[in-house]
Structure formats: C-alpha cells, structure tokens
C-alpha positions in Angstrom: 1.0 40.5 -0.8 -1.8 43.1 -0.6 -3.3 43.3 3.3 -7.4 42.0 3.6 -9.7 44.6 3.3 -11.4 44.9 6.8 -14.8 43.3 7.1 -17.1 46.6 7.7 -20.1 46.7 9.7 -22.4 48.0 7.1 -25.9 49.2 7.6 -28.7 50.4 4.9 -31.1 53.1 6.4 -34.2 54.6 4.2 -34.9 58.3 4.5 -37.6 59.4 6.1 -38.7 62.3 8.6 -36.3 60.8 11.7 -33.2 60.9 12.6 -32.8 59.8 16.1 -34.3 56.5 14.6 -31.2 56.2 12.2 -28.5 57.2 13.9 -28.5 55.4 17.4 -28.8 51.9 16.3 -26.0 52.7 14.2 -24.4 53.8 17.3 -25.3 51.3 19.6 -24.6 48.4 16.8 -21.2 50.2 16.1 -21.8 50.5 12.4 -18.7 51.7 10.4 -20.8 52.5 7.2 -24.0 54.1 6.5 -25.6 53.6 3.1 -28.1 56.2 3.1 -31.5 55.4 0.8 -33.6 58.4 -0.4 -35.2 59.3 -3.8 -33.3 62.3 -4.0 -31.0 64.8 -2.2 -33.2 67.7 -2.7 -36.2 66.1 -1.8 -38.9 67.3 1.3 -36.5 64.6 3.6 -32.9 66.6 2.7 -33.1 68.4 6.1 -32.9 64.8 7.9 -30.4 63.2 5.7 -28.0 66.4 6.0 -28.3 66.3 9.9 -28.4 62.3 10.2 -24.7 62.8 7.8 -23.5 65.3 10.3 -24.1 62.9 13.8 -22.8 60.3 12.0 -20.0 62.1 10.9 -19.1 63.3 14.5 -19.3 59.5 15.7 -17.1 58.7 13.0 -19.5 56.5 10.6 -19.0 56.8 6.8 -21.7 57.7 5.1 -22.7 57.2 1.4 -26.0 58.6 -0.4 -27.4 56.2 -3.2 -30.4 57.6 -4.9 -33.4 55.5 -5.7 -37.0 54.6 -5.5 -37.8 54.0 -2.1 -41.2 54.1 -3.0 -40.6 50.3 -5.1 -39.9 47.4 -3.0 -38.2 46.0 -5.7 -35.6 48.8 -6.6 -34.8 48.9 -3.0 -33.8 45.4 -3.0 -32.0 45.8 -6.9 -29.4 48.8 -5.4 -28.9 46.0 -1.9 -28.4 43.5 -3.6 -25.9 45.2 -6.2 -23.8 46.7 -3.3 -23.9 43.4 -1.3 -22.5 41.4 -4.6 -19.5 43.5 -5.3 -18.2 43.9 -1.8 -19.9 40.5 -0.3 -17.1 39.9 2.6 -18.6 42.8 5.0 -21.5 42.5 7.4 -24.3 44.2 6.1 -27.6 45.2 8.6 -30.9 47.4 7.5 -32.8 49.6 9.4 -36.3 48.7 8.3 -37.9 51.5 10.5 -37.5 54.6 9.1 -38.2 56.0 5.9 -41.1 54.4 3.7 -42.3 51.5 4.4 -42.1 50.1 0.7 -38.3 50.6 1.4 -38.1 48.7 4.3 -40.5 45.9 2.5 -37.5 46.1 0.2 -35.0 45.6 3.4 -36.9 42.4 4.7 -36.7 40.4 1.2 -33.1 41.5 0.9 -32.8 39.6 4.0 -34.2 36.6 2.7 -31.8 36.5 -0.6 -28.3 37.8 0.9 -26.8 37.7 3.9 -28.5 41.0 5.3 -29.8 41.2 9.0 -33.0 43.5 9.3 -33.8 45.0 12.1 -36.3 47.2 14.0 -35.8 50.2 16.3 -38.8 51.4 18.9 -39.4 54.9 19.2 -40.9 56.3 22.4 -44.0 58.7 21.0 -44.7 60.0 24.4 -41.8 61.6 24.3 -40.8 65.1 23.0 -39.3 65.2 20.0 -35.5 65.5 19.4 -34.4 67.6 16.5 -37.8 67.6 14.3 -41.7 67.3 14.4 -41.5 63.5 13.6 -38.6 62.9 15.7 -38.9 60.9 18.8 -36.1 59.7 20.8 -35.2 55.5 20.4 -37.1 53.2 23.3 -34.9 49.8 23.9 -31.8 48.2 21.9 -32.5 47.5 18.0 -34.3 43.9 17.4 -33.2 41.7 14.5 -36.1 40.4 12.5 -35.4 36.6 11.5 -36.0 35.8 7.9 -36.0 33.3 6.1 -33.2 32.1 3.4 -34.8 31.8 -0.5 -32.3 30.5 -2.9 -31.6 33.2 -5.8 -32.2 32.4 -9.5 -29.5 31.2 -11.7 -28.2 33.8 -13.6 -29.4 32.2 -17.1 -33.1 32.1 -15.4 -32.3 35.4 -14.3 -31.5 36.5 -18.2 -34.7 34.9 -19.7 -37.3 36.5 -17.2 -35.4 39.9 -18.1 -36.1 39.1 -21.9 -39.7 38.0 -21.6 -40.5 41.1 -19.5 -38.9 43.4 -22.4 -41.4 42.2 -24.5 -44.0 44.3 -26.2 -46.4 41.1 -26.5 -46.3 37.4 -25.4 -43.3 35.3 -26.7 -43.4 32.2 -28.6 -40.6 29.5 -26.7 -38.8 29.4 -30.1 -37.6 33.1 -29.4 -36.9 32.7 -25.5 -34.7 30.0 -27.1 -32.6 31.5 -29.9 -32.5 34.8 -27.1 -30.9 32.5 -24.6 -28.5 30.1 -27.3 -27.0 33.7 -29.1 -25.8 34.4 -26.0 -24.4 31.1 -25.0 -26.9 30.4 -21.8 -28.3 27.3 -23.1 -26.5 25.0 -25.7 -23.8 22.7 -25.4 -22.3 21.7 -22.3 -19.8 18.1 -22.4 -20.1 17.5 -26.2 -19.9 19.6 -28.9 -23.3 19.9 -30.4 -26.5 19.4 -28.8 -29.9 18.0 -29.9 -33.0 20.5 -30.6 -34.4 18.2 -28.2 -31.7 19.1 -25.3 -32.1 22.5 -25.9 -36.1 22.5 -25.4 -35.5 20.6 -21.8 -33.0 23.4 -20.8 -35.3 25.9 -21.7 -38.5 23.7 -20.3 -36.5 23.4 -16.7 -35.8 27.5 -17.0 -39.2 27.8 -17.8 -40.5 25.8 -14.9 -38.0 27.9 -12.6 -40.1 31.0 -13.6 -43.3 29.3 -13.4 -42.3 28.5 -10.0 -42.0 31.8 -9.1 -44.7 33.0 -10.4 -43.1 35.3 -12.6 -44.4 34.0 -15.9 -47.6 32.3 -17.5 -47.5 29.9 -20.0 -50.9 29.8 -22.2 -51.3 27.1 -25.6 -49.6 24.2 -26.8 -47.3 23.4 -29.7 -47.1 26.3 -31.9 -49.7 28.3 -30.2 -47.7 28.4 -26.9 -46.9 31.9 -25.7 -44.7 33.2 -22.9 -45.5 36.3 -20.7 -44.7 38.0 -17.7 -46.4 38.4 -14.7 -46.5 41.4 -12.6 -44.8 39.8 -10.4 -42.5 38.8 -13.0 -41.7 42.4 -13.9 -40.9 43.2 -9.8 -38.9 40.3 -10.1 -36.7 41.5 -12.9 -36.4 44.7 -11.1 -34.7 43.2 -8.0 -31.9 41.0 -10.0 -31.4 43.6 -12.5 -27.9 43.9 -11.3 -27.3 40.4 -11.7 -27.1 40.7 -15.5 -25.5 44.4 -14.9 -22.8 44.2 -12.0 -21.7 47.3 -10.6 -17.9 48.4 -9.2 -18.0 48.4 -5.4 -18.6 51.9 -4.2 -15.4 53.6 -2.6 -16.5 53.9 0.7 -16.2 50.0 0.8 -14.3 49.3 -1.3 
C-alpha cells in the first residue's frame, strides 16, 4: 500500500517590490511551500522574486513560480483554485499583502470559495529598509482575515456561463440548450428519455443559477428571448475556467 502524501503547509504570495513582507510570515507560520505569483520572471519585480527564492531556500521552503496576471482578480483566483483542486488535502494560506493589490483581491475571494486562509502582514515604515527601496522590515505576527464561505457553481452551470460568454452576440435559450444536451449536461437522468419540457426546467433552474449571480441578463420572451453575459459574467468564467479544464498537480506538491 502506497504511504499518504504529507499534508503541506502551503502558502500563495503575489510579487511585488518586498521581500521581507513574503518571507517571514512564511517563516513564522512554518510554511513548507511557496507558490510564488508574478506576471513574469523577467519582469521590473525579478530582483525580489530571485532573492525572496534564495531566503526561502536557505530556510528550507519549496518554492514554485506560476506565471499569471496579477493585475486580474479573477485569473489570480483561476490558477488558486486550479492548484487547490488537484492537490486539495494540503493546507493552503495567501499572503494578501504584497504584490498588487488586484492579486491579493484575487487571494480574499479564493478564501471565500476553497478552503484558503488569507492573511495580512504589518510592515513597520519607520523603519529602514532591509534589502530594497520598498522594503521594510515585518511589525507583529501575520493576521488571518476571516471570510466568508460562498458555495461554488455546479460544474454544468459552470459549462453554460463559459458558453454564453464565448459568444459573439446574445444567445437564443434553444442554443444554450442543444450546447448543454450534446454534451450530456442536461438530458436524462432516471428514465430513458426526457420531455422537451424537462429539458427547459433544467436549463430554466441553470439559468436562474446565473441570474443569481449576476453573471447573465435575460431580455424578451418566447422566441425573442436572448441570453448574454455580464461583465461580471465574463470575470466569472475567468475564475472557474479550470473547472471545465483541470490541471495535473504541480510536482512540488504533488
């Protein structure tokens, strides 16, 4: 019988101009990993991520780079959320005080749809800086931020948001429907066939889901009813787009 994995303290940190900010709660909260969050390697922030991997190194915290768009809330929360759903049994914090703060927007909502603890680390500005301009040395232990649970979209909700939103135009609810029943989301479930008449109440509760959310507007009736996203739609499908597109756990967890 294969040995259990150990359950890895994990935390997320955006890139930023500080290091001292990211490395000691690390330290202090005995972190095993580091996922490390900038929008690219060679970016104006490469001097701090080489010298945040290098401490972290000597302290014996794994590190792993994943670039993205810190600068979108949303994409932030899409590469969490993937890591968090293929390697789900460790304990997974984020720093959301360094780096930008669209990033650590992205750290707080993660917090409300997986089990992700956010949390904030003072820096003392009075101070003289440690191994930068922007630098300043940590004041105080880290402090979780409570959040709030929001239960996630079903995955066949989850699959017709990401169809409306790759729409050129608004969509009629006949074509969200055939979308949704070629791919065997919606259709029969105890008996073999199934009324047009069930179908359109699995799509109308789906729909409502979205509506819900916000992530849709519905406009017309009957024939002249269209389907579109909303803006906040289009975040939305962002954030779960690893939900329709799982990933393979990344080695350093796995």
């Amino acid at each position: 019988m294969k040995p259990a994995s150990p359950r890895l303290r994990v935390h997320f940190a955006p890139i930023g101009f500080e290091v001292v900010r990211v490395v000691e709660p690390m330290k202090t909260l005995k972190a095993d990993v580091a996922i490390l969050l900038t929008l690219s390697r060679t970016d104006r922030a490469r001097f701090c991520l080489e010298k945040i991997a290098e401490l972290l190194g000597q302290l014996g915290i794994s590190t792993h780079v994943v670039e993205c768009d810190v600068w979108d809330a949303s994409s932030v929360v899409n590469e969490v959320g993937a890591i968090v759903a293929a390697t789900p049994s460790h304990e997974f914090l984020f720093n959301v005080s360094t780096g930008p703060k669209t990033a650590c927007m992205g750290g707080l909502i993660s917090g409300m749809f997986w089990s992700v603890r956010p949390y904030y680390i003072a820096v003392n500005y009075a101070a003289k800086t440690v191994h930068m301009e922007q630098d300043y040395p940590v004041s105080g232990r880290p402090q979780f931020v409570p959040t709030f649970e929001i239960p996630i979209l079903d995955e066949t909700s989850i699959r017709a948001l990401s169809f409306i939103t790759s729409a050129s135009a608004s969509l009629q609810k006949r074509e969200v429907l055939d979308h949704l029943r070629e791919r065997g989301s919606i259709g029969p479930r105890q008996k073999a066939k199934v009324t047009p008449q069930a179908l359109h109440g699995q799509l109308d509760s789906i729909l409502q889901k979205l509506m819900n959310w916000g992530f849709i507007e519905v406009s017309g009736r009957g024939k002249a009813l269209r389907i579109a996203a909303t803006e906040k739609g289009k975040a939305g499908t962002r954030m779960l787009h690893h939900v329709l597109n799982p990933r393979k756990p990344i080695a350093v967890l796995g």
